[in-house]
C-alpha positions as CSV (number, residue, x, y, z in Angstrom):
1,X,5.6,-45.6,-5.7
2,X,2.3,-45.0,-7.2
3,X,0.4,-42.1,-8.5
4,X,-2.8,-41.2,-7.2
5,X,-5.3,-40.0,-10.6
6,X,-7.9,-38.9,-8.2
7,X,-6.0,-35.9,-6.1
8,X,-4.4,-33.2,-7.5
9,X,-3.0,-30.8,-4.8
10,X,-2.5,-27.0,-6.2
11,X,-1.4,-23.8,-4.5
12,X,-2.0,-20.6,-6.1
13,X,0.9,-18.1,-6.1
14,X,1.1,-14.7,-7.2
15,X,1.8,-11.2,-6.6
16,X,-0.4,-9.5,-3.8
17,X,-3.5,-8.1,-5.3
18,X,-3.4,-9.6,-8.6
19,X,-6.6,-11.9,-8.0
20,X,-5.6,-15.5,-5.9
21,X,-8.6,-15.0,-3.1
22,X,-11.4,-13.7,-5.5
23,X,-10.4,-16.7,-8.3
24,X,-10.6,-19.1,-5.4
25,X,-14.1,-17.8,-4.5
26,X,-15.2,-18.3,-8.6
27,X,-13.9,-21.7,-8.0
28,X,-15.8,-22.8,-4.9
29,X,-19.1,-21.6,-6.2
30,X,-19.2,-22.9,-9.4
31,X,-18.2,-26.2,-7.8
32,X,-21.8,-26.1,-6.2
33,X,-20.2,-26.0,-2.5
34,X,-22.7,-23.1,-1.3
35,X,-26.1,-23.4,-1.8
36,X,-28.3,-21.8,-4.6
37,X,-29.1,-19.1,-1.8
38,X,-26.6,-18.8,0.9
39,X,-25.3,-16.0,2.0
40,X,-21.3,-15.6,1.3
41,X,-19.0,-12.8,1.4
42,X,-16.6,-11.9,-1.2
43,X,-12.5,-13.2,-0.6
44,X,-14.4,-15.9,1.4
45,X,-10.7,-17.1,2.0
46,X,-9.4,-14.2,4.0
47,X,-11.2,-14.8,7.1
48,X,-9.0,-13.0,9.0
49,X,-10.6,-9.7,10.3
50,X,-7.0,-8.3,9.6
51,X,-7.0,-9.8,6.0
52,X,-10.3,-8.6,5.3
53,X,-9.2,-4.7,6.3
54,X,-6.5,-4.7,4.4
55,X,-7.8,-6.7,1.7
56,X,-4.7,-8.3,1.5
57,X,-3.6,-12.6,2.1
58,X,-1.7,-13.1,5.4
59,X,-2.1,-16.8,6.1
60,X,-2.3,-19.7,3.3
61,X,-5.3,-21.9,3.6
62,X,-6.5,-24.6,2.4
63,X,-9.7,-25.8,0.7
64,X,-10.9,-28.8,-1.7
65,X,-13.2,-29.3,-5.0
66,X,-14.3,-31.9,-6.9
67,X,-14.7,-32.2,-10.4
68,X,-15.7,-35.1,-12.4
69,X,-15.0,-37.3,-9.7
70,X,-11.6,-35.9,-9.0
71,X,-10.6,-33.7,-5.5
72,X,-8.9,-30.6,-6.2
73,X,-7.0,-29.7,-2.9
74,X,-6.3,-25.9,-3.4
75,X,-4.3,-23.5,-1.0
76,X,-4.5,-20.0,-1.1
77,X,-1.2,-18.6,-0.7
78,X,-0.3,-14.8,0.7
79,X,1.3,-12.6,-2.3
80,X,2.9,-10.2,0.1
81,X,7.1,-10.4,-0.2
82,X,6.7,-9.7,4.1
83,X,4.9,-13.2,4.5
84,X,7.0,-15.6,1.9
85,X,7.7,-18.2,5.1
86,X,3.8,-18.5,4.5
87,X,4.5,-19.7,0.9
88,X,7.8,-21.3,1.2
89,X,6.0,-24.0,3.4
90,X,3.0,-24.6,1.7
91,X,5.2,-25.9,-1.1
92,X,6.0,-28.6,0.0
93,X,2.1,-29.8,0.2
94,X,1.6,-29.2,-3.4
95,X,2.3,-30.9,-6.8
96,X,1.7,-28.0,-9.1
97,X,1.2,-24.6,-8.9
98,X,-1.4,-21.5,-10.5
99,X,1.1,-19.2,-11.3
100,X,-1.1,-16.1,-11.4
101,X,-0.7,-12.9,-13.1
102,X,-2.4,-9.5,-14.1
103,X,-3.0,-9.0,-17.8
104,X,-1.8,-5.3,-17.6
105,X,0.8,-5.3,-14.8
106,X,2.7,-8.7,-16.2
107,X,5.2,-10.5,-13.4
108,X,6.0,-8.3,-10.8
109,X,8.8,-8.8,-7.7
110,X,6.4,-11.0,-5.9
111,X,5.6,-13.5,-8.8
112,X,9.6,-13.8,-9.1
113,X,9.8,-14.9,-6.0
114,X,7.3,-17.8,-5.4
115,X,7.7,-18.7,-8.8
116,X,11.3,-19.5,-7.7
117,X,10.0,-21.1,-5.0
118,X,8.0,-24.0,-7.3
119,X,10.6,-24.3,-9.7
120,X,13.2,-25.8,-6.9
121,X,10.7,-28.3,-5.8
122,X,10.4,-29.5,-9.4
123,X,6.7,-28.3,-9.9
124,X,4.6,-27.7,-12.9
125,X,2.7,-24.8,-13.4
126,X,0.1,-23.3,-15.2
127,X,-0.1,-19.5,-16.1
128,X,-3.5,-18.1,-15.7
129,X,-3.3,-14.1,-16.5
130,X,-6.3,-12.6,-14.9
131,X,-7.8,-9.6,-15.0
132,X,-7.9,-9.6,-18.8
133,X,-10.9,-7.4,-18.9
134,X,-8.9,-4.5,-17.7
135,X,-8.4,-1.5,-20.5
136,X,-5.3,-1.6,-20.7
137,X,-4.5,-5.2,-20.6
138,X,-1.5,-6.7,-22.8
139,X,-1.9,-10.1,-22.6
140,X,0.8,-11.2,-25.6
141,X,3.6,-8.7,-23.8
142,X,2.3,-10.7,-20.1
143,X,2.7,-14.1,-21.7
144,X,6.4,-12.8,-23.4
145,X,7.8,-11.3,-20.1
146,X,6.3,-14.7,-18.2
147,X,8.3,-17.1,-20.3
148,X,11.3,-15.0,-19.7
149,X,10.8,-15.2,-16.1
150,X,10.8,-19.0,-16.0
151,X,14.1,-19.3,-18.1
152,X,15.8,-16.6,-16.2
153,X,15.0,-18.8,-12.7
154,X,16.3,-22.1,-14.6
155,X,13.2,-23.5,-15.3
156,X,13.3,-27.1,-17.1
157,X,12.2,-27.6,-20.6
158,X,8.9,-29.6,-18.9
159,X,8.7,-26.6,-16.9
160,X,8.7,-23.6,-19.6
161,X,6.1,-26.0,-21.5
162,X,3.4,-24.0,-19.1
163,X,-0.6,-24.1,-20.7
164,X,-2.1,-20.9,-20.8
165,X,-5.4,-19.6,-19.8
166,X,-6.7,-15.8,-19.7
167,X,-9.6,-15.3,-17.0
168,X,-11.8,-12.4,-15.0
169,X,-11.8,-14.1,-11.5
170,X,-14.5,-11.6,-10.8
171,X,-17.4,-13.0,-13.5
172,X,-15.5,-16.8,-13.1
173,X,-14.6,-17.2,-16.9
174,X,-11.4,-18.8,-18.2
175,X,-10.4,-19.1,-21.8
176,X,-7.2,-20.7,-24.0
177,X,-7.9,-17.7,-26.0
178,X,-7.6,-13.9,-25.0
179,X,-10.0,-12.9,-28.0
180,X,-12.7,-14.8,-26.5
181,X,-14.0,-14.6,-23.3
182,X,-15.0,-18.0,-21.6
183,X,-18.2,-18.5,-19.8
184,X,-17.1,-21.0,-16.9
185,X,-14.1,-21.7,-15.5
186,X,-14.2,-25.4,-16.9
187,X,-11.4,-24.5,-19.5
188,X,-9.2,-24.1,-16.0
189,X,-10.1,-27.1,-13.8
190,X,-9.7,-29.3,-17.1
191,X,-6.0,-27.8,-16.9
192,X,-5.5,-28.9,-13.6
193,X,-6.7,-32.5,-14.2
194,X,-4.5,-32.6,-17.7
195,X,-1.7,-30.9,-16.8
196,X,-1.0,-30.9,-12.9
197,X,0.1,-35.3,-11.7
198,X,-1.3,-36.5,-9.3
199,X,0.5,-37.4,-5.9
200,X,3.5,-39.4,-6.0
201,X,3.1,-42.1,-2.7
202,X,3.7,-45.2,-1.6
203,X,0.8,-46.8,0.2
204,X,2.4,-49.3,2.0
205,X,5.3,-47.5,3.3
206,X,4.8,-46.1,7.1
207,X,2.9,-43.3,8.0
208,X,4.7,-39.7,7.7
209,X,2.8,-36.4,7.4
210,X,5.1,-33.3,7.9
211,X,3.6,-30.8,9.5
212,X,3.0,-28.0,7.3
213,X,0.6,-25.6,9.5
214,X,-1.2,-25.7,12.5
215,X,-4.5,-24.0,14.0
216,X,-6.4,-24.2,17.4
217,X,-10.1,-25.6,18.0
218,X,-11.7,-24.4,21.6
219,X,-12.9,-28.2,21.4
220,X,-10.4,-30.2,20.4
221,X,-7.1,-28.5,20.8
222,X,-4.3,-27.9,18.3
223,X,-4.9,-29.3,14.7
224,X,-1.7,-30.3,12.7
225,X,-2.1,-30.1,9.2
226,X,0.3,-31.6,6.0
227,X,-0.3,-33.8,3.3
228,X,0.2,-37.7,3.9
229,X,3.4,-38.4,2.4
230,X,3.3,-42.2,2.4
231,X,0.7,-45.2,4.1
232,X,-1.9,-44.1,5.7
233,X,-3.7,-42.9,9.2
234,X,-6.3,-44.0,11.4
235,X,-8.7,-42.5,13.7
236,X,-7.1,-43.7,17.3
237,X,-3.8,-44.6,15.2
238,X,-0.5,-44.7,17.5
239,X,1.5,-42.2,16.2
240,X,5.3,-40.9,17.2
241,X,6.2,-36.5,16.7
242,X,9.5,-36.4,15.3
243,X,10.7,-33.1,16.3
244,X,13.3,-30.5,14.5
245,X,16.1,-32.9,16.7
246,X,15.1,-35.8,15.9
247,X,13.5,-36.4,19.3
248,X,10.4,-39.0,19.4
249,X,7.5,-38.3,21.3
250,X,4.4,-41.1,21.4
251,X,0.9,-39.7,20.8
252,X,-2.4,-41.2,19.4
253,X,-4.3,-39.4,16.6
254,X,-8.0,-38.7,18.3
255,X,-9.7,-36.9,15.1
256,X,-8.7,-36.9,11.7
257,X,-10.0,-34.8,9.1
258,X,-10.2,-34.3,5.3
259,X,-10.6,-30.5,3.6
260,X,-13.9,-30.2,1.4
261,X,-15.0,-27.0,0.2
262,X,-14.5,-24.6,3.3
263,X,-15.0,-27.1,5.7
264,X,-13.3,-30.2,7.6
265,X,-14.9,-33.6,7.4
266,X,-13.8,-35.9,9.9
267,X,-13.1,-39.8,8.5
268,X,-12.1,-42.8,9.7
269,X,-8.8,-43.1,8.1
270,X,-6.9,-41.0,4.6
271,X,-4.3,-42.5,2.5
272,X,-1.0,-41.2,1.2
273,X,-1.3,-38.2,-1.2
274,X,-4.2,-36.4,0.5
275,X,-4.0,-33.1,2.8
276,X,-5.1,-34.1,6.1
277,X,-5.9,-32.6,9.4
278,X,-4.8,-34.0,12.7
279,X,-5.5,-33.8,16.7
280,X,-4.1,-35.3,19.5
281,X,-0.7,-34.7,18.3
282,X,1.1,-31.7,19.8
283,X,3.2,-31.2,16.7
284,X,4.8,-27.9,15.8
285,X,5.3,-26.3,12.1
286,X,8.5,-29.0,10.9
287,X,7.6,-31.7,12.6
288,X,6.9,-35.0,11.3
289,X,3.8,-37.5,12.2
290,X,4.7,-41.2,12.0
291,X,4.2,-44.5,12.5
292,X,4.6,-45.7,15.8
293,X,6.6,-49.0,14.9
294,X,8.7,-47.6,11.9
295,X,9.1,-43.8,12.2
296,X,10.9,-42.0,9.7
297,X,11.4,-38.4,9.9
298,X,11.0,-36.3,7.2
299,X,13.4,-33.1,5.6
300,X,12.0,-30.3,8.2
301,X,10.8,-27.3,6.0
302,X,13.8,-24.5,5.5
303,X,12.7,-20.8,5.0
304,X,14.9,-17.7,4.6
305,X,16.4,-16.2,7.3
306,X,14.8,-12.6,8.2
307,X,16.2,-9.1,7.2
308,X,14.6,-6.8,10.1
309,X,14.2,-7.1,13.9
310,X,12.6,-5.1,16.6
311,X,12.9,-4.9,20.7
312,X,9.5,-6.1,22.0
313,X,9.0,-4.5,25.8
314,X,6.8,-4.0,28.7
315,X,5.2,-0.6,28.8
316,X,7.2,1.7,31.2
317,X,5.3,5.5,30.0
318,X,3.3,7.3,32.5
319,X,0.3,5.7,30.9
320,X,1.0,2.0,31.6
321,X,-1.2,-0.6,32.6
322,X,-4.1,1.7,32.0
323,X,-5.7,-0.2,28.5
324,X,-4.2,-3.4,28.7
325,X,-5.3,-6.6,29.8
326,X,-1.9,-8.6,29.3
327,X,0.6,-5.9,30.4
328,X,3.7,-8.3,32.1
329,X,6.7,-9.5,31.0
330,X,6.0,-13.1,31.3
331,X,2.7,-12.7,29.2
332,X,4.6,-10.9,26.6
333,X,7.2,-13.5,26.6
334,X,4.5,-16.9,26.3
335,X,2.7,-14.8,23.4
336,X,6.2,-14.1,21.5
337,X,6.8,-17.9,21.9
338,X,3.8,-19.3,20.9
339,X,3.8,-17.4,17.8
340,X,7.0,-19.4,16.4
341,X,4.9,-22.6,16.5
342,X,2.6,-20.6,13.6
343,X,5.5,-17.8,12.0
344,X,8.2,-20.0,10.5
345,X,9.5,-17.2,9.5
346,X,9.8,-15.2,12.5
347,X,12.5,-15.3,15.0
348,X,12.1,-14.4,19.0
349,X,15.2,-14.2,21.2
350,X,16.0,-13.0,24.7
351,X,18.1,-10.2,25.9
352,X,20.0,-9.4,28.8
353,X,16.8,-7.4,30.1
354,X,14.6,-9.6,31.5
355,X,11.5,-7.5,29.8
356,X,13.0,-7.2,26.8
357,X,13.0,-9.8,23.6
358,X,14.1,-9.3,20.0
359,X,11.9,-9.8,17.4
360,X,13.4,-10.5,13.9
361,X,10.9,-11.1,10.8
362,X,10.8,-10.8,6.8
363,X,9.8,-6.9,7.1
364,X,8.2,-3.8,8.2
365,X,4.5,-4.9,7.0
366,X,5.4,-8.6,8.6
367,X,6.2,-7.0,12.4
368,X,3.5,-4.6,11.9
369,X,0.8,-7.4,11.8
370,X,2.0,-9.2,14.4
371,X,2.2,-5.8,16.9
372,X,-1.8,-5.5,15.5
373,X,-2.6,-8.8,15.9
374,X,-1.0,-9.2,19.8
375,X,-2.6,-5.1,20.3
376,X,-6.1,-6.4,19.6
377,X,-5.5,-10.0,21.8
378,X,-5.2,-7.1,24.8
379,X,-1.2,-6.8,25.0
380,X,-0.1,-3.6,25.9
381,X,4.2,-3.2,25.4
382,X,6.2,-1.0,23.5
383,X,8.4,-1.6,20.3
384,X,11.5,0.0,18.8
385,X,12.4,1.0,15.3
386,X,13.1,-1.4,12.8
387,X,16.9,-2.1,12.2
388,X,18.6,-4.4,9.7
389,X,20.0,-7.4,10.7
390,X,24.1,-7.1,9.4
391,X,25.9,-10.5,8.2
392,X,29.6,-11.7,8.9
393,X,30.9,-12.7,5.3
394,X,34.4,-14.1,4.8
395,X,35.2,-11.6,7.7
396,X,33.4,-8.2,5.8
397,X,30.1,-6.8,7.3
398,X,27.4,-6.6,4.9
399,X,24.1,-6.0,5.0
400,X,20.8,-6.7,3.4
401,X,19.9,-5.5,-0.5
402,X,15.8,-5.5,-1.9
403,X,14.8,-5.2,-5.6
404,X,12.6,-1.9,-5.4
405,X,10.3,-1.7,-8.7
406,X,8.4,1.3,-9.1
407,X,5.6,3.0,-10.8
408,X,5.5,6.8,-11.5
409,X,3.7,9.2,-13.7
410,X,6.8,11.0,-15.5
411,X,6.0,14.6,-14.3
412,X,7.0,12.5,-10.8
413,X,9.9,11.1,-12.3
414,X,12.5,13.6,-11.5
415,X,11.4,13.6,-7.7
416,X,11.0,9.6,-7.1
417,X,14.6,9.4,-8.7
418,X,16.2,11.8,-6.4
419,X,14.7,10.4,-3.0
420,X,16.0,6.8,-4.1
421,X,19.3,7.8,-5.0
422,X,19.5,9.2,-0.9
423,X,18.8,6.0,0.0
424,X,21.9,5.0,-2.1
425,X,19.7,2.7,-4.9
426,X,21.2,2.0,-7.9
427,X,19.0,2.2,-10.8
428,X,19.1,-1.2,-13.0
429,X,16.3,-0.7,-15.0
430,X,14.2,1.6,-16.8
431,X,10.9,1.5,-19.1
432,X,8.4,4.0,-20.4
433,X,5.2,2.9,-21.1
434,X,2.9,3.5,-23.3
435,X,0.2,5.3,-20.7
436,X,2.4,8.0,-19.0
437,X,4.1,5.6,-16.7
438,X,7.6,4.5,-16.0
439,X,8.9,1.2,-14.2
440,X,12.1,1.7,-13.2
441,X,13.7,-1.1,-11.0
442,X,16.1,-0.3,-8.3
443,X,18.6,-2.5,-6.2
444,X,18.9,-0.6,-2.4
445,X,19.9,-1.8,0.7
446,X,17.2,-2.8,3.3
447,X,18.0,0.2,5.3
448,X,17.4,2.9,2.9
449,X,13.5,1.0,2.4
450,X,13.1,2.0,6.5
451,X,10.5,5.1,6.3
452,X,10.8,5.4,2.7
453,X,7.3,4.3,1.6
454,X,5.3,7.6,3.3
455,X,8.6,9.7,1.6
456,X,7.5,8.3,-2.2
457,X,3.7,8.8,-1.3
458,X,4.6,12.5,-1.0
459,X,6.7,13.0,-3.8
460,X,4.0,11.3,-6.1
461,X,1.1,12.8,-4.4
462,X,-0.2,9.3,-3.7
463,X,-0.4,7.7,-6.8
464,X,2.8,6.0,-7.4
465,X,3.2,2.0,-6.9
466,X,5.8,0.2,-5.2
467,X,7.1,-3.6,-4.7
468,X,10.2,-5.0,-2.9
469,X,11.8,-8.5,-2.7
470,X,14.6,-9.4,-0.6
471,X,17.9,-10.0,-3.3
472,X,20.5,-11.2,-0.6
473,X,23.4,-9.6,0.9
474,X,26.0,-6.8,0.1
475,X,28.8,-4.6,1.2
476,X,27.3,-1.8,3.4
477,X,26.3,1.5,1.3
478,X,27.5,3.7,4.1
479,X,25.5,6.4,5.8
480,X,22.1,7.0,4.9
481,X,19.3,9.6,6.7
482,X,16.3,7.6,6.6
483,X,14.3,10.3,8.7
484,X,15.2,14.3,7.3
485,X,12.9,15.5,9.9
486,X,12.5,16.5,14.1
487,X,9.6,15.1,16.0
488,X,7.5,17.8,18.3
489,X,7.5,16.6,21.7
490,X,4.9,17.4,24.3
491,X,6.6,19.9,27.0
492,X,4.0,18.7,30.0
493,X,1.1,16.6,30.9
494,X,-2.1,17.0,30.5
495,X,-4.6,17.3,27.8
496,X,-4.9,18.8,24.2
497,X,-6.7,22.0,23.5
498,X,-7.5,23.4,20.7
499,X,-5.6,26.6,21.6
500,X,-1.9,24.8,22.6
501,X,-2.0,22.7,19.1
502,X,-3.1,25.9,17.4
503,X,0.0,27.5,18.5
504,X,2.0,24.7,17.9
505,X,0.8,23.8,14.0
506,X,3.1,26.3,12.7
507,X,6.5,24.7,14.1
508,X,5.5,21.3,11.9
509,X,2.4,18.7,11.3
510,X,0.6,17.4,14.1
511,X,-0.6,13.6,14.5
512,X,-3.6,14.6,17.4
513,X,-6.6,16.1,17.8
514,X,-8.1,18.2,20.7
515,X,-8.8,16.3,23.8
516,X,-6.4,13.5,24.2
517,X,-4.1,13.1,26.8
518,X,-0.5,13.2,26.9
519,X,2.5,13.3,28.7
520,X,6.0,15.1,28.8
521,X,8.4,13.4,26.3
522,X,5.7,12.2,24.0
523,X,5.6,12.9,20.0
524,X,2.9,15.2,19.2
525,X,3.6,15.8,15.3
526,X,6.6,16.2,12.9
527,X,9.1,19.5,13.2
528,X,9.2,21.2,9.8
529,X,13.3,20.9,10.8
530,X,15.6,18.4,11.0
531,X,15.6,18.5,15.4
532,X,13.3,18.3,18.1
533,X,11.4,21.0,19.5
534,X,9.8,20.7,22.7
535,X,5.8,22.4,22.3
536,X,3.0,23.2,24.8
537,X,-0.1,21.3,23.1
538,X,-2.1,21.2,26.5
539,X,-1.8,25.4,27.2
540,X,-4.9,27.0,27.7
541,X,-6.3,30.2,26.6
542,X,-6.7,32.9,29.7
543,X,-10.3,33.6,30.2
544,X,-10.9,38.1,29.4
545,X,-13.8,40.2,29.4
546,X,-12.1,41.2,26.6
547,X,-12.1,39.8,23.0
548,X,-9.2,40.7,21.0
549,X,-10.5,40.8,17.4
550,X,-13.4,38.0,15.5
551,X,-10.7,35.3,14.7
552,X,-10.5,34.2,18.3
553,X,-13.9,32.8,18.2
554,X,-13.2,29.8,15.8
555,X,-9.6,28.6,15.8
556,X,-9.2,26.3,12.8
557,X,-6.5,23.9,12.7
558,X,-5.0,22.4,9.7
559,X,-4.0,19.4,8.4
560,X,-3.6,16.8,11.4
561,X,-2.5,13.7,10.2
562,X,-3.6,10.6,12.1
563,X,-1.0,7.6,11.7
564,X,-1.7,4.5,10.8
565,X,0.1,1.7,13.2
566,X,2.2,1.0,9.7
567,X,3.1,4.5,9.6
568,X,3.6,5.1,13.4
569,X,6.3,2.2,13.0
570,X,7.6,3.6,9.5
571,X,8.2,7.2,11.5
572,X,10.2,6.7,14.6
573,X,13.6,7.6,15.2
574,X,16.4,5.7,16.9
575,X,15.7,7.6,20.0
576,X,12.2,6.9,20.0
577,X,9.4,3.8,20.6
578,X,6.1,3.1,20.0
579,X,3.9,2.5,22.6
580,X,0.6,0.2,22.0
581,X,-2.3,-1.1,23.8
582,X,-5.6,-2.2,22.9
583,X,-7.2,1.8,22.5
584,X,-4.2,3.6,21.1
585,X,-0.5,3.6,20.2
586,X,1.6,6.6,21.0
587,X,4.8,7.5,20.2
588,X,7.6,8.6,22.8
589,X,10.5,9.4,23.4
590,X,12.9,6.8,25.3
591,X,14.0,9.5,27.6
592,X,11.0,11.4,28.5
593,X,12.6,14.6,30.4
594,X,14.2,17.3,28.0
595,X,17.1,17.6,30.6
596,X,17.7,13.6,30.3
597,X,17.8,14.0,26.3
598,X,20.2,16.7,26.7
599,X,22.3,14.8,29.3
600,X,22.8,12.1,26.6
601,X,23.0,14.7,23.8
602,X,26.3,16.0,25.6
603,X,27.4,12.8,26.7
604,X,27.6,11.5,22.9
605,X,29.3,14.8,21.4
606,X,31.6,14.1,24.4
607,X,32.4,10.4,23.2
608,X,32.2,11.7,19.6
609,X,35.3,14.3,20.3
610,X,37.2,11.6,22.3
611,X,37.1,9.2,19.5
612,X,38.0,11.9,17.1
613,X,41.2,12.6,18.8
């Protein structure tokens, strides 16, 4: 085995929003990759048109720098708990890691997490706390609470040996000191060199690359991408895909490419240590490329098993078909599919309803993007509300726990405390800080997290911050109402008028304006009480010579709240789905007529009293 003193592969890990994308784009221009007058866009990384909405890391990526003669692989690494299968792979690409983290906020539930992640494989890191501009910033408390972190996760005595560097990703400065501002971000990539070894490889061995992601080119078909773990690969090389089995399938490598800057160069052949890119090989995330004479499969990449799951199914409302282009149940089914071979952390399976599948994933924000991503592909189905997947454990049920840290002024205090103590949380931690705020940190089951985000918004009037991470499993808390309130359901078909969802406002908050259609047994807003009330949103004022007083002339209608798709999922009931097609999502009821919900109603009472007895 030899090390390799011109790579160094990096990933940079961190919580969401404390600056990875917007350091990565200092990075790449003052490694002269753009030219002195091109065009680029800020978070050049998120090229995602969902990414850039959000403003938010869904998918790692990869890109490469050099600096005095050595190549800086980098991958930019989602900081969203929902999407750690993104980060959990990408490790094993990597020799090092930028541990980032903001100079006022310190390490959040996030950080803890892909921190965790490095540490296992044995990686170095380097702390960079960005951000250090901010008023408030406390670097000293940052770097305190930072060391902490890597001795509570069992870091080794190489590993809590971390170099420090304080930077403003936005200006591209980095400095050893927080009392002086760099000017470039030299101070940082001479870390990386120092501090972060090069590859470990053996030159000679075979060929293996495990595949770490994949992507798709109209021209040349799926791309497999990994870092070369050993020899080396050839342009027109025979290769062998070792599968998840261990079954071998021939193949020839057509195109091979290197990373530099944003884009792929093709070359003739890379050596061990380097991230590569490869076609002609229908390999899947897990797999392994290898020599054709001597193949040698590699550990296939583990990630944690998910902690929510939805029904995925064909669109059976009144409106169906109308919006969507792909609207059957085999369509649904190959799109489900397909999206394992990207989503290693996502689970599909069938059920005993032919256009019905169950869709398991990290979280509500981690289904929610993929029911976007599929709605603006053209798919039209409908999904169910988010339930928690329940464990078998030495022969106890027990279900999924979060770390829930949270942020509140303390006039909100009393409130925030209240609403998580419904959900059955259990207060671990508390701190007051010195502006107003207080951190508390919470352990509650997965279930009391479902609808719970719009719930603290309220109570804090929208200013209050909050973080998850998954902490395992638990005995079950026992009953908790995740949803206090009814759901106003449209009595008839037919359109929205001004006059019907006048009349109707008083009986609760209503999610639609005038003029869009509905149909019976669809939710037109939330009940101000805890059932559902049927209400006539598409009645029409009778036409008089007669005007009762001035205030017909201008009906004003207050307050309609137009959901988000996050919050549409975040609000249904048990009894309810959410329909979605390219133009719109609606929810509805399962059971559309009133006298079929109250069919069911009596026939559970019915089984309720039986059971009792």
């Amino acid at each position: 085995m030899t090390i390799r003193p011109d790579i160094r592969n990096i990933a940079i890990i961190a919580h969401v929003d404390h600056g990875k994308t917007t350091l990565v784009d200092a990075m790449l221009r003052q490694s002269r990759i753009f030219r002195e007058n091109q065009q680029v866009a800020e978070r050049v990384m998120d090229s995602n048109a969902l990414e850039r909405e959000r403003g938010i890391t869904i998918m790692a990526k990869n890109t490469a720098v050099v600096y005095r003669g050595v190549k800086i692989n980098i991958v930019d690494t989602p900081g969203h708990a929902d999407f750690g299968g993104e980060v959990e792979r990408i490790m094993n690409m990597v020799d090092g890691v930028l541990l980032l983290v903001d100079a006022v906020d310190g390490p959040m539930p996030q950080t803890k997490f892909v921190l965790r992640q490095a540490l296992r494989r044995g990686h170095r890191a380097i702390l960079v706390v960005n951000k250090i501009d901010r008023p408030h910033a406390r670097p000293n408390h940052v770097l305190n609470e930072t060391f902490d972190l890597f001795l509570d996760l069992g870091a080794s005595e190489e590993q809590a040996e971390f170099p420090t560097l304080y930077t403003n990703a936005i200006l591209g400065t980095a400095s050893a000191d927080h009392r002086h501002e760099g000017t470039t971000l030299e101070p940082l990539f001479d870390a990386i060199i120092e501090r972060i070894p090069g590859p470990d490889v053996d030159p000679d061995a075979p060929a293996q690359l495990l595949v770490t992601t994949t992507s798709y080119d109209d021209y040349i078909g799926r791309i497999a991408v990994g870092r070369l773990q050993s020899g080396s690969l050839r342009k027109g090389q025979s290769v062998a895909r070792i599968d998840h089995s261990g079954g071998l399938t021939p193949a020839k490598v057509t195109q091979l490419f290197t990373f530099q800057g944003l884009a792929r160069d093709e070359v003739d052949e890379a050596t061990a240590g380097d991230i590569v890119a490869v076609s002609g090989v229908d390999a899947g995330i897990g797999d392994t490329i290898a020599d054709a004479a001597d193949p040698r499969p590699l550990p296939p990449i583990r990630v944690e098993e998910p902690t929510l799951r939805m029904t995925f199914s064909v669109n059976n409302s009144p409106f169906a078909g109308r919006e969507g282009k792909f609207v059957t149940s085999r369509k649904l089914r190959e799109r489900l599919f397909a999206e394992l071979e990207r989503d290693v952390a996502l689970r599909v399976a069938e059920t005993d309803s032919a256009d019905t599948f169950e869709v398991s994933g990290r979280g509500e924000l981690h289904l929610a993007i993929l029911i976007e991503t599929m709605r603006r592909e053209g798919y039209e189905f409908q999904v169910s509300r988010p339930e928690v997947i329940l464990k078998e454990v030495a022969g106890e049920t027990q279900e999924p726990y979060e770390q829930l840290e949270i942020e509140v002024a303390q006039e909100e205090l009393g409130s925030v405390v209240e609403l998580a103590g419904r959900r059955r949380a259990t207060l671990k931690d508390m701190k007051y800080r010195e502006d107003g705020m207080v951190h508390c940190v919470y352990r509650i089951p997965t279930r009391g997290l479902l609808g719970f985000r719009q719930a603290f918004l309220t109570a804090t009037r929208g200013r209050g911050v909050m973080n998850t991470l998954t902490e395992g499993y638990g005995p079950l808390a026992g009953a908790i109402a995740t949803r206090e309130l009814g759901s106003l359901i449209a009595w008839e078909d037919g359109t929205t008028t001004t006059f019907g969802l006048n009349a109707a406002q008083d009986r609760g908050q209503l999610f639609l304006n005038p003029g869009i259609e509905v149909y019976e047994g669809m939710v037109v807003g939330q009940h101000i009480r805890e059932r559902d009330l049927e209400v006539n949103v598409v009645r029409k004022k009778h036409l008089t010579n007669m005007r009762s007083s001035n205030s017909d002339i201008a009906v004003k209608l207050d307050g309609i709240r137009e959901l988000s798709l996050d919050d549409a999922v975040e609000f249904l009931a048990d009894d309810e789905l959410l329909e979605v097609t390219p133009k719109a999502f609606r929810i509805r009821k399962r059971l559309l007529t009133k006298q079929d919900r109250d069919r069911a109603l009596g026939q559970e009472k019915r089984a309720a009293e039986a059971a009792a007895r």
